[in-house]
Structure formats: structure tokens, C-alpha cells
C-alpha positions as a Markdown table, in Angstrom:
| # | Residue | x | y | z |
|---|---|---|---|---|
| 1 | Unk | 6.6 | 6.3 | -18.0 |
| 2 | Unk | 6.3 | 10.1 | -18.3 |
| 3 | Unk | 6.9 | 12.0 | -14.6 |
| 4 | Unk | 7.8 | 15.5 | -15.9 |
| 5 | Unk | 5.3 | 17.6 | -15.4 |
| 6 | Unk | 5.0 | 21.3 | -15.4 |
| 7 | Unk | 6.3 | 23.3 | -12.2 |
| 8 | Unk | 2.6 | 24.4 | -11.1 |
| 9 | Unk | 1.2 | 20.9 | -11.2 |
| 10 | Unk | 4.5 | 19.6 | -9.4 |
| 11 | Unk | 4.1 | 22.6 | -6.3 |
| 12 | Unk | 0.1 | 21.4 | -6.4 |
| 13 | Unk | 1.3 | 18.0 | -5.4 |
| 14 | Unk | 3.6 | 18.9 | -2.9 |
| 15 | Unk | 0.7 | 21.4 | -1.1 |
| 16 | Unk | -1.6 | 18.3 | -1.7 |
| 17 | Unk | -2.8 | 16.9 | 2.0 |
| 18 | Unk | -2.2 | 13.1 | 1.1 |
| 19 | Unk | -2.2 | 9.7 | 2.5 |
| 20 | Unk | -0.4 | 6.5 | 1.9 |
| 21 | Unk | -3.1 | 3.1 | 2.2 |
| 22 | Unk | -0.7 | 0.1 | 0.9 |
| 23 | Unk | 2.9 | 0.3 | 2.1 |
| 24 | Unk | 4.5 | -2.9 | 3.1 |
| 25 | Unk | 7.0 | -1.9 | 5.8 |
| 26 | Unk | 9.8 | -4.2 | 5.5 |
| 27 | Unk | 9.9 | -3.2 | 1.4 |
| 28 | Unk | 9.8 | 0.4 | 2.8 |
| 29 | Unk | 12.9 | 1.0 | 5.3 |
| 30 | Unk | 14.7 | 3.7 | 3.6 |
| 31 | Unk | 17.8 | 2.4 | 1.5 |
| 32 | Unk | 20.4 | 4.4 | 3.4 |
| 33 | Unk | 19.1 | 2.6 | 6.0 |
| 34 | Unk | 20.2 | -1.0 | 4.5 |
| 35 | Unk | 23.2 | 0.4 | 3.1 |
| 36 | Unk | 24.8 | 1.7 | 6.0 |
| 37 | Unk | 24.7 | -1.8 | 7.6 |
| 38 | Unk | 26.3 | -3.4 | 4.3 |
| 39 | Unk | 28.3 | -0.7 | 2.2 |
| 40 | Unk | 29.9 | -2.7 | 0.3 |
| 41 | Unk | 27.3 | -4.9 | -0.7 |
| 42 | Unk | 24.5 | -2.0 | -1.4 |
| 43 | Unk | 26.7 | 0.7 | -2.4 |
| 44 | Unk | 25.3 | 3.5 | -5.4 |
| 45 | Unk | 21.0 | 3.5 | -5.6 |
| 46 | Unk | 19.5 | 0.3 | -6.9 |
| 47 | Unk | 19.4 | -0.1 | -10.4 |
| 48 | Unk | 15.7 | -1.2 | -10.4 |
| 49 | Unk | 15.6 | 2.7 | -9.1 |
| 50 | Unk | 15.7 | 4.0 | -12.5 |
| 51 | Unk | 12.5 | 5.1 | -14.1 |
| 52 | Unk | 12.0 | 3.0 | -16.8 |
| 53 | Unk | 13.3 | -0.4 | -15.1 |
| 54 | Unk | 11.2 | -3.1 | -15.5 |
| 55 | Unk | 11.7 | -6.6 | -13.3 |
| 56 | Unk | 11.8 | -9.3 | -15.9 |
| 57 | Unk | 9.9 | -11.9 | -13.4 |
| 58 | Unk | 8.3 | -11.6 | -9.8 |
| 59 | Unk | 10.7 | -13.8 | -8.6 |
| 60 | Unk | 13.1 | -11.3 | -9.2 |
| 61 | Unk | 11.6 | -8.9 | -7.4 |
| 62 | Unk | 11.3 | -10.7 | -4.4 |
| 63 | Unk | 14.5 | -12.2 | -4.4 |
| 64 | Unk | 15.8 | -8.7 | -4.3 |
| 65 | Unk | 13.7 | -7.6 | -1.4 |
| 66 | Unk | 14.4 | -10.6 | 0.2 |
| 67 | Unk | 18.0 | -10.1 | 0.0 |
| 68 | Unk | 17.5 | -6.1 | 1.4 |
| 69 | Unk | 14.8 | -6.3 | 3.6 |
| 70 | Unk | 16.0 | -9.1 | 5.6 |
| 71 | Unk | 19.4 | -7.4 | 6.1 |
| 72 | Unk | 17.8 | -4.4 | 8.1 |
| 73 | Unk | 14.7 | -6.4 | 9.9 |
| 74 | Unk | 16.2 | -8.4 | 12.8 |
| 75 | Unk | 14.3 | -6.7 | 15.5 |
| 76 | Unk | 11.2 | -4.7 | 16.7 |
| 77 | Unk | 13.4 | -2.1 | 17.4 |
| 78 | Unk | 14.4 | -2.7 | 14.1 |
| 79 | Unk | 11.3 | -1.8 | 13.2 |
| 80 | Unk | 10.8 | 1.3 | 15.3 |
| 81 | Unk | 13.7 | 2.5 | 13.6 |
| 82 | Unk | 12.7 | 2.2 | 10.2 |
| 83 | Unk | 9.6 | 3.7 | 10.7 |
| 84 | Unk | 10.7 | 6.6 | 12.7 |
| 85 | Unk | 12.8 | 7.5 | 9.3 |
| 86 | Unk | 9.9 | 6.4 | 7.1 |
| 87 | Unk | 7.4 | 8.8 | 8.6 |
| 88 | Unk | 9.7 | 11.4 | 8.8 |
| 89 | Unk | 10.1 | 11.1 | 5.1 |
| 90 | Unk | 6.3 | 11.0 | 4.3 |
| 91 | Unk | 5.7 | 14.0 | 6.7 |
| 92 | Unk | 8.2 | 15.9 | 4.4 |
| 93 | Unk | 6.1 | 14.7 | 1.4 |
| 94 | Unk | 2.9 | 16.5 | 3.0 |
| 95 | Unk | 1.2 | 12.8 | 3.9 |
| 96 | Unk | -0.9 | 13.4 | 6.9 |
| 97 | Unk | -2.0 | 8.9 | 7.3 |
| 98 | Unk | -0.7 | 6.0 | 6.8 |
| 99 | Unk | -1.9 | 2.2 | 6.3 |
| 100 | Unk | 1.4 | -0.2 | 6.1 |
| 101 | Unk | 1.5 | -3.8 | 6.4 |
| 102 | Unk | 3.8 | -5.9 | 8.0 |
| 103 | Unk | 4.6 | -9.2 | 7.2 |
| 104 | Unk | 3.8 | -11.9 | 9.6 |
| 105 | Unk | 6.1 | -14.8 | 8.6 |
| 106 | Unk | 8.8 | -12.1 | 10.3 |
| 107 | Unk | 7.4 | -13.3 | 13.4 |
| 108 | Unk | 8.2 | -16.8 | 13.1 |
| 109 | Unk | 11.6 | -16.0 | 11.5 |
| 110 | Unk | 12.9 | -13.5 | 13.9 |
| 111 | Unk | 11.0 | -15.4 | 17.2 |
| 112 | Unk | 9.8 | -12.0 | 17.5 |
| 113 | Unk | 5.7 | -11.5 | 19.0 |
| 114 | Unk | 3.9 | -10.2 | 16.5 |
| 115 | Unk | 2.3 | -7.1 | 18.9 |
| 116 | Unk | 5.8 | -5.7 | 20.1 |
| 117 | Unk | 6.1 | -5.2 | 15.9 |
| 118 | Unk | 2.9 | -3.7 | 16.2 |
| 119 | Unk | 3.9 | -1.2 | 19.1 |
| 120 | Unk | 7.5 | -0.3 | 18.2 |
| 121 | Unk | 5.7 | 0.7 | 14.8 |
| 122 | Unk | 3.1 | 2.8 | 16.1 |
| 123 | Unk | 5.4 | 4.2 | 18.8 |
| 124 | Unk | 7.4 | 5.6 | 16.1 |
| 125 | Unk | 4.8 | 8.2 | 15.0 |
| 126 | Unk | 5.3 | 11.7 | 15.4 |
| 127 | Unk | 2.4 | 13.7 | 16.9 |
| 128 | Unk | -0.1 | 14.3 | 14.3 |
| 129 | Unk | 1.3 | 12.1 | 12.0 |
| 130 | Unk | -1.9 | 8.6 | 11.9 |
| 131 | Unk | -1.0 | 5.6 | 11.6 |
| 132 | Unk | -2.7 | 2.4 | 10.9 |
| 133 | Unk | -1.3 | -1.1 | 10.8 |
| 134 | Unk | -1.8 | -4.1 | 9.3 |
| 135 | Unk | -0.8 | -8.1 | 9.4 |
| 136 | Unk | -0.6 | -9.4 | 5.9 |
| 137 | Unk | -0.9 | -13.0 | 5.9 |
| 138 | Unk | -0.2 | -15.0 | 2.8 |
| 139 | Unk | -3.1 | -17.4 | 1.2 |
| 140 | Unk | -1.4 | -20.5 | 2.7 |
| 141 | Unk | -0.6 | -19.5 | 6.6 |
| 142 | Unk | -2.2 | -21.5 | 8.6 |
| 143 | Unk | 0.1 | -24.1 | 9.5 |
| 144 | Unk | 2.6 | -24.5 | 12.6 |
| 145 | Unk | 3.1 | -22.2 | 15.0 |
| 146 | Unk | 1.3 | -18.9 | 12.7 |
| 147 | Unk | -2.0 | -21.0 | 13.0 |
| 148 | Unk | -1.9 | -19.7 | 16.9 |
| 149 | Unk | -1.3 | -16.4 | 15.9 |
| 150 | Unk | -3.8 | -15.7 | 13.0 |
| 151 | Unk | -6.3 | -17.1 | 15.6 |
| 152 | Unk | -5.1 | -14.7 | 18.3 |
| 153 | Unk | -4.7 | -12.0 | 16.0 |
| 154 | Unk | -8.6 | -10.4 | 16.1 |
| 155 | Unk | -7.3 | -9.8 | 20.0 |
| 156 | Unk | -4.5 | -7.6 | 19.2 |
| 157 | Unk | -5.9 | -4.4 | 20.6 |
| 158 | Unk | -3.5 | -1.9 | 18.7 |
| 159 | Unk | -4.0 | -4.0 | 15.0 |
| 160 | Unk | -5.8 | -2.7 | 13.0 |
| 161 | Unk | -6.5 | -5.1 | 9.9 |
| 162 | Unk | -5.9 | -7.9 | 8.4 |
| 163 | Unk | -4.4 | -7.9 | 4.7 |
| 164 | Unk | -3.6 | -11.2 | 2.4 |
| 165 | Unk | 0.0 | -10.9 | 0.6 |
| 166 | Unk | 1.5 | -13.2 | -1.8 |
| 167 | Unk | 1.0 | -15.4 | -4.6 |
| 168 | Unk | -3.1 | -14.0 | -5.9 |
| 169 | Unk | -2.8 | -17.1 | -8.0 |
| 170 | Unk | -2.8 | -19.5 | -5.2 |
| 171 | Unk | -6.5 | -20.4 | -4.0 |
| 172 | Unk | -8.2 | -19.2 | -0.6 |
| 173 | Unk | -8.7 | -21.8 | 1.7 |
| 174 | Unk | -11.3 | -22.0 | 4.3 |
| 175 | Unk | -9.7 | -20.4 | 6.9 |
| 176 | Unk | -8.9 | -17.4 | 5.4 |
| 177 | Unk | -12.5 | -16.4 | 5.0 |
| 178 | Unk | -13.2 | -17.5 | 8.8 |
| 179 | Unk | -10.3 | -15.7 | 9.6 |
| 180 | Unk | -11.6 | -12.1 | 8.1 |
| 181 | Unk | -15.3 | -12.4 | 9.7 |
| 182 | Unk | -13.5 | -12.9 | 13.0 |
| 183 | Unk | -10.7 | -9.8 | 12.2 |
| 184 | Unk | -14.5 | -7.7 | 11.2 |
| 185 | Unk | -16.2 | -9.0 | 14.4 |
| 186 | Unk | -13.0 | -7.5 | 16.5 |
| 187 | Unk | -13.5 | -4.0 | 14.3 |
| 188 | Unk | -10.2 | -4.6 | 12.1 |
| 189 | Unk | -10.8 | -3.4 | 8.6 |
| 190 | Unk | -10.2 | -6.4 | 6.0 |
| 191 | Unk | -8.5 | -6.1 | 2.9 |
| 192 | Unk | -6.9 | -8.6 | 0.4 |
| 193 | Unk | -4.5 | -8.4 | -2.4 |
| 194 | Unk | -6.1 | -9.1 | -5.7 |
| 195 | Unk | -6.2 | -8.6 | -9.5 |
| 196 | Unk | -2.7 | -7.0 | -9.9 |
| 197 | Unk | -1.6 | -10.0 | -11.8 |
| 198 | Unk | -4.7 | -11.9 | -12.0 |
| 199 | Unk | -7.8 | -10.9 | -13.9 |
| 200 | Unk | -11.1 | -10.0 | -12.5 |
| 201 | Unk | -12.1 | -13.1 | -10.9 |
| 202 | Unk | -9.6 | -12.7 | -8.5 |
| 203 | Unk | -11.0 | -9.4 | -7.6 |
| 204 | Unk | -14.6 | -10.7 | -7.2 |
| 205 | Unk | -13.6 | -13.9 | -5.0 |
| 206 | Unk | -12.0 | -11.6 | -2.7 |
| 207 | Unk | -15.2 | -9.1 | -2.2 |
| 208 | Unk | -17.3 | -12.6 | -2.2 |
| 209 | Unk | -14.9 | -15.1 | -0.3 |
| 210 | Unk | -13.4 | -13.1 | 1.8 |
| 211 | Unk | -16.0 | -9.8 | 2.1 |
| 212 | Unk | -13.1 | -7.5 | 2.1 |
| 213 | Unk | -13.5 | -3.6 | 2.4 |
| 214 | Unk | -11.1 | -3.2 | 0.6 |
| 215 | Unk | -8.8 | -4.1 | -2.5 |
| 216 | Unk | -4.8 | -3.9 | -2.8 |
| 217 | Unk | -4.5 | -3.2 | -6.5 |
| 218 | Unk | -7.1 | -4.5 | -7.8 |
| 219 | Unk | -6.1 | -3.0 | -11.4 |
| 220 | Unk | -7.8 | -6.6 | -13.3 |
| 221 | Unk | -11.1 | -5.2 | -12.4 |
| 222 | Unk | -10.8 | -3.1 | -15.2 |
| 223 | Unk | -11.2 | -5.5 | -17.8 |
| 224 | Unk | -15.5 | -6.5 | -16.7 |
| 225 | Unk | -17.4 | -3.9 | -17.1 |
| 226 | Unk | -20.1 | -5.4 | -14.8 |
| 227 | Unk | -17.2 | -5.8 | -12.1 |
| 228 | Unk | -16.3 | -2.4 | -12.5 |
| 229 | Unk | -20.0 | -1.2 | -12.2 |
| 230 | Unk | -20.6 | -2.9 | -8.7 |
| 231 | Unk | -16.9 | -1.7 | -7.3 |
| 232 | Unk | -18.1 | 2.0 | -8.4 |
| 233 | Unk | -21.9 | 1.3 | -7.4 |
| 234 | Unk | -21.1 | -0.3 | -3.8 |
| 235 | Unk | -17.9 | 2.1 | -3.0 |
| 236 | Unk | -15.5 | -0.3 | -2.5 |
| 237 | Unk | -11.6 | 1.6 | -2.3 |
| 238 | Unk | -8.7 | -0.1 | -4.6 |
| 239 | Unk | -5.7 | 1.1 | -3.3 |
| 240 | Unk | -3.3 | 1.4 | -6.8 |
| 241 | Unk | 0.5 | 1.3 | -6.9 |
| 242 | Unk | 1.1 | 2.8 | -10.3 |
| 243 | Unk | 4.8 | 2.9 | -10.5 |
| 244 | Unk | 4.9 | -0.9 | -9.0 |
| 245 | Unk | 2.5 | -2.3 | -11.4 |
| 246 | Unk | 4.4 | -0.4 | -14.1 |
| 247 | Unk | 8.0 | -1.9 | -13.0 |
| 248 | Unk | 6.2 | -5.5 | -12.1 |
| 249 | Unk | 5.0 | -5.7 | -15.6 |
| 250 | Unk | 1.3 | -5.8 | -14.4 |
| 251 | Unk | 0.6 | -3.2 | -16.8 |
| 252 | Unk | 1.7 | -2.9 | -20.4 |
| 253 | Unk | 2.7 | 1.1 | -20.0 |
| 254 | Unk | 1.7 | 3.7 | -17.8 |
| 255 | Unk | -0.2 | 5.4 | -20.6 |
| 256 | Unk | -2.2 | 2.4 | -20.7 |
| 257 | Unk | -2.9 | 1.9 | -16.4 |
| 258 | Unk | -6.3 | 1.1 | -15.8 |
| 259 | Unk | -6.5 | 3.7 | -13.3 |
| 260 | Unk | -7.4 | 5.6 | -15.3 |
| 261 | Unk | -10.6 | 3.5 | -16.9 |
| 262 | Unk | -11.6 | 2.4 | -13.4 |
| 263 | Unk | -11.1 | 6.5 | -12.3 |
| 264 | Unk | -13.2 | 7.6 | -14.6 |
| 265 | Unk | -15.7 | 4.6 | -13.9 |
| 266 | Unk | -16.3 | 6.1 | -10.5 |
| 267 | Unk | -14.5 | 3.8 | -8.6 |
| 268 | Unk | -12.8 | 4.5 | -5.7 |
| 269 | Unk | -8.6 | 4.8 | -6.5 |
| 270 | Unk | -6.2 | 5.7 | -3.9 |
| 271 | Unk | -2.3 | 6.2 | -4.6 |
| 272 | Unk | 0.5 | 4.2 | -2.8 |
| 273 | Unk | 4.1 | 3.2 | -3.5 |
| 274 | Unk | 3.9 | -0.5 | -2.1 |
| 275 | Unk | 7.6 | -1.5 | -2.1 |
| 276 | Unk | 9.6 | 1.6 | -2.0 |
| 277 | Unk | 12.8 | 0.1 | -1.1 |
| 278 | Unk | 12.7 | -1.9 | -4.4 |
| 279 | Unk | 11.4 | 1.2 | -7.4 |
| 280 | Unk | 13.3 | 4.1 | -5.3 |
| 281 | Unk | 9.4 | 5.7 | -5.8 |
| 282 | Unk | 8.2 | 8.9 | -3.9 |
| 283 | Unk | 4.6 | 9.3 | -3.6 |
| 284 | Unk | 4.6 | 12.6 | -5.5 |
| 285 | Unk | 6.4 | 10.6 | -8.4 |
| 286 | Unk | 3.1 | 8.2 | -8.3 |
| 287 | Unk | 1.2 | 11.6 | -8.5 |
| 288 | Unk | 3.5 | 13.0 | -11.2 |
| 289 | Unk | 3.1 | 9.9 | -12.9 |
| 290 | Unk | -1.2 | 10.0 | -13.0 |
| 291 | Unk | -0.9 | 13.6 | -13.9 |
| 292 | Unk | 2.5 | 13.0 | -16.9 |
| 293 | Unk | 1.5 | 9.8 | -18.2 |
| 294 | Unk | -2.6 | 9.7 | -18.0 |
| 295 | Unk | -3.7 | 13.3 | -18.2 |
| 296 | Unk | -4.7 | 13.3 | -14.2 |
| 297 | Unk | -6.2 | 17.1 | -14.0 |
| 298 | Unk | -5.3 | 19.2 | -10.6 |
| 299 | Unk | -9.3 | 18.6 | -9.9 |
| 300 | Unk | -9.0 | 14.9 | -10.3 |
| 301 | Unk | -5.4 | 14.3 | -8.6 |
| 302 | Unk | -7.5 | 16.3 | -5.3 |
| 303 | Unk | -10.1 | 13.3 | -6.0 |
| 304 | Unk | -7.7 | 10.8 | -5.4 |
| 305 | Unk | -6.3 | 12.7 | -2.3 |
| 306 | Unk | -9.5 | 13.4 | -1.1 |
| 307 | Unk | -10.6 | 9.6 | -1.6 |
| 308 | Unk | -7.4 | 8.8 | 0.7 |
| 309 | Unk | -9.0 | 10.5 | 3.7 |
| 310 | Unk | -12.6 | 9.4 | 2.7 |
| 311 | Unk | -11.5 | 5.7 | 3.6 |
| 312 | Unk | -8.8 | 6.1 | 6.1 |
| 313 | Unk | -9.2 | 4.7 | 9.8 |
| 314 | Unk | -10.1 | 8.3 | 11.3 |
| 315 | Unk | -13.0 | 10.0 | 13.0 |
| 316 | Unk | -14.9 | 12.3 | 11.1 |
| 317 | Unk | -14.2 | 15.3 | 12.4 |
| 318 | Unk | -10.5 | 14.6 | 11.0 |
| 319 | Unk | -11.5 | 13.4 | 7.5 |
| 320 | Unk | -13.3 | 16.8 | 7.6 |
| 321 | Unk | -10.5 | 18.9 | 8.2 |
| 322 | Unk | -7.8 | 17.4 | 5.5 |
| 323 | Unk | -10.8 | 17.5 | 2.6 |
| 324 | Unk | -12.0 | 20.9 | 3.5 |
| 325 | Unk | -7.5 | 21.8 | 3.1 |
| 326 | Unk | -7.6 | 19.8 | -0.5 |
| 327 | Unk | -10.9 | 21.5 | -1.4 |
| 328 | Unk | -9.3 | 25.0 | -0.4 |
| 329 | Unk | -6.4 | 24.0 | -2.2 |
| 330 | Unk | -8.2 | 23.2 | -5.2 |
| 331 | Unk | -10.2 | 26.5 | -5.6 |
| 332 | Unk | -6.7 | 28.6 | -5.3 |
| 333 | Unk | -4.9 | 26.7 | -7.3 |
């Protein structure tokens, strides 16, 4: 995976105006966070942290979040907390809106209602810092006690979306799909989890089953050409973790990431870390990366910033103002 790039491209992405549209929060508290609570258990960075680490299965991966994650996440204020310090840290990257997930089998864990998560998380923002957030559900939820809440959820008044996590080869159910229309009826924006390790018929039962807006990953579309037509053709976001699919294996290199197929397709692409806490990844390194390893041009990497604000949660008036600062950008640089 080749990040260096030269100095004018790396200052371009730092004066980019950016947003972040697939963060899971709990794989997102900063590490210093974690290992301030445990020093001699999480002392030195991660070695999954080094660029060209690759987890050998998925399993692994989780296990280690698991182990992390869990260690800091006892508490909404807990989770105030960790997002105070995680906006902070995107502000100082020049990211202007954020989607982030959290996930809701913490509710049943912790005994913790799902809309005080909701509220300490959004009461962390600083002003003029936007933030939208998200309850990812897993495929096979509905059961116990989270059947009440994924049928409450479309009453949340400060959720804004719904988002399915885990396995993409387990299949949908019934309820899922019920589930969405009812999140869409409320206003929430839908989006699913598909085609990062599966191929492209996980991607098209999501826009089919579910009728999501939008796709988390995603990257399997690339290999049907008729799939990648409609996703360009109907404007439907992905919203690509390069650097994870790269260290999850997903991807073969990241010379060979199908952003850059499905990019030059005319589909949609937005650029997130997802799991932070685990690949030690800053969103300018996901930049760097398009731009180091796939020959992402100043003009294009504005296209994927400008795409960010195109499909973020915002009134237009707002969306206006951050793409008129890219397009400014763009013609000085």
C-alpha cells in the first residue's frame, strides 16, 4: 500500500473540506483513550497499526476490537467522552460531518437505553462540527429484548438511520426489510452493509430487499458490469473504507481496489476509515492512499470530497457552501 505522496498533494488534502459517512464509534475511541485505562495491557501502538499489516481472518479482527472496545464502552458518558476526543481529532483533519454508527447489542450488554447513547453522542459536538448517527443492527436481531427496541427505534427523534452490521453472509430475514420501510417512513436514511466480502449479489439484495440509500462498502459491485451501471445510473453513494478492506483482506492490494473501477464508472464513492481503533488510519492516510496507490488526481480526490457533502444529512444551503470551498480549492490549487 503506497501512502507517500508528494508535499503539494499531501497540503491539498489537509485544505480539503471533508466528511466522514461510515465510522463505527465503539472501533473509533481514540487508543490513548483505551490505553490509559489498561497500560499495561495496551501499552506501545497496535501492531495491526503498521501499514502493511494484514488480519489473517475476520475473526481476528473482531476478537481484537472486542477485546479494546469493550474495555473503554461501559457507559453513555462513556460515549460522550469518546466522541468529544474523536471529533476533536476529525476537526483537526479539516472534516466538517460525520455519519458514525453505534452498535446496538451495547444496549443490551451495558442495560444502557439506546437514546441516552444517542444524546451523549450528539451532545459531544462542537459547534459547527454535524453530526449524524446511526443504529447498526446485525442481520439476526430481532430476538429478546432488541425486538422492542428495533420496533421503537423509527421513534427515536434524534436517530438518524438505520445501518445493518455484521456477518454480509448471513441471510436477511423478514424483519429486516419491514424494519427499513418503517426507519424511511420516520425520515431516517437506511443503509446496509454489503459486498465487502461478498460479491455482487449481496450488493443488489440490499438495494432490492432492503431499498437502502445507501451502501457501506459495497466494493463486490465492481465485479457486474450491469450492477455497476444501475449504482452509477440511479446515484446510489457507496461509502468505501480503503485502508480496512486493504488490512481485512477484502481486496487483493490497494493498487488493485475497485474504487477505482467503480470511480471511474460514475458511481458515487465516498472515503471513511470504519474501524480506526483497529488500522491506526487517519482519513488523510485513506486520501493519501487513493492518490499513492491508484493515481487519484487533485480534481478527482475534490470529487470524492465533494460527493461526501452531496449525500450528507444537511440542508442545502450547507452542502452549498463546503462544495463551492472544494471547488475554490480546486481552481487554486
Amino acid at each position: 500500500m503506497n501512502t507517500r505522496i508528494d508535499p503539494e498533494t499531501a497540503a491539498f488534502i489537509d485544505r480539503l473540506p471533508k466528511t466522514e459517512t461510515h465510522l463505527h464509534i465503539e472501533a473509533a475511541v481514540p487508543y490513548r483513550l483505551v490505553a490509559g485505562l489498561n497500560p499495561e495491557k495496551f501499552g506501545g501502538d497496535p501492531e495491526s497499526w503498521a501499514q502493511e499489516y494484514r488480519f489473517d481472518t475476520f475473526k481476528e479482527f473482531e476478537d481484537r476490537l472486542f477485546e479494546m472496545a469493550l474495555e473503554w464502552y461501559t457507559s453513555a458518558e462513556r460515549y460522550h467522552e469518546a466522541a468529544r476526543a474523536i471529533f476533536e481529532e476529525l476537526r483537526a483533519e479539516n472534516v466538517r460531518y460525520l455519519e458514525t454508527s453505534f452498535h446496538i447489542g451495547i444496549i443490551e450488554f451495558l442495560g444502557v437505553p439506546g437514546e441516552e447513547i444517542v444524546q451523549a453522542i450528539k451532545e459531544a459536538a462542537p459547534a459547527g462540527f454535524e453530526v449524524r448517527v446511526f443504529m447498526g443492527i446485525w442481520r439476526d436481531h430481532y430476538q429478546g429484548a432488541l425486538k422492542t427496541v428495533i420496533d421503537e427505534m423509527p421513534n427515536w427523534k434524534q436517530l438518524d438511520g438505520v445501518d445493518i452490521h455484521g456477518s454480509e453472509e448471513k441471510p436477511l430475514e423478514e424483519w429486516n426489510a419491514r424494519a427499513w420501510e418503517e426507519a424511511r417512513a420516520a425520515g431516517k436514511l437506511t443503509k446496509a452493509h454489503a459486498g465487502e466480502f461478498t460479491g455482487a449479489d449481496s450488493v443488489r439484495e440490499v438495494l432490492d430487499f432492503l431499498r437502502v440509500e445507501r451502501v457501506e462498502h459495497g466494493i463486490g459491485a465492481a465485479g457486474d458490469p450491469a450492477l455497476v451501471e444501475r449504482l452509477a445510473r440511479e446515484g446510489i453513494p457507496l461509502d468505501i473504507c480503503p485502508i480496512s478492506n486493504y488490512k481485512l483482506r477484502a481486496v487483493e492490494s490497494m493498487e488493485r481496489h475497485p474504487i477505482r473501477r467503480l470511480f471511474d464508472a460514475g458511481v458515487r464513492c465516498t472515503v471513511s476509515r470504519d474501524d480506526p481503533l483497529i488500522f491506526g488510519n487517519t482519513l488523510h492516510q485513506e486520501y493519501a492512499a487513493l492518490a499513492g496507490s491508484l493515481g487519484f488526481t487533485h480534481a478527482e480526490l475534490a470529487a470524492i470530497a465533494r460527493t461526501g457533502f452531496e449525500v450528507a444529512l444537511l440542508p442545502d444551503e450547507a452542502k452549498r457552501k463546503h462544495i463551492e470551498e472544494i471547488d475554490t480549492l480546486l481552481r487554486r490549487s
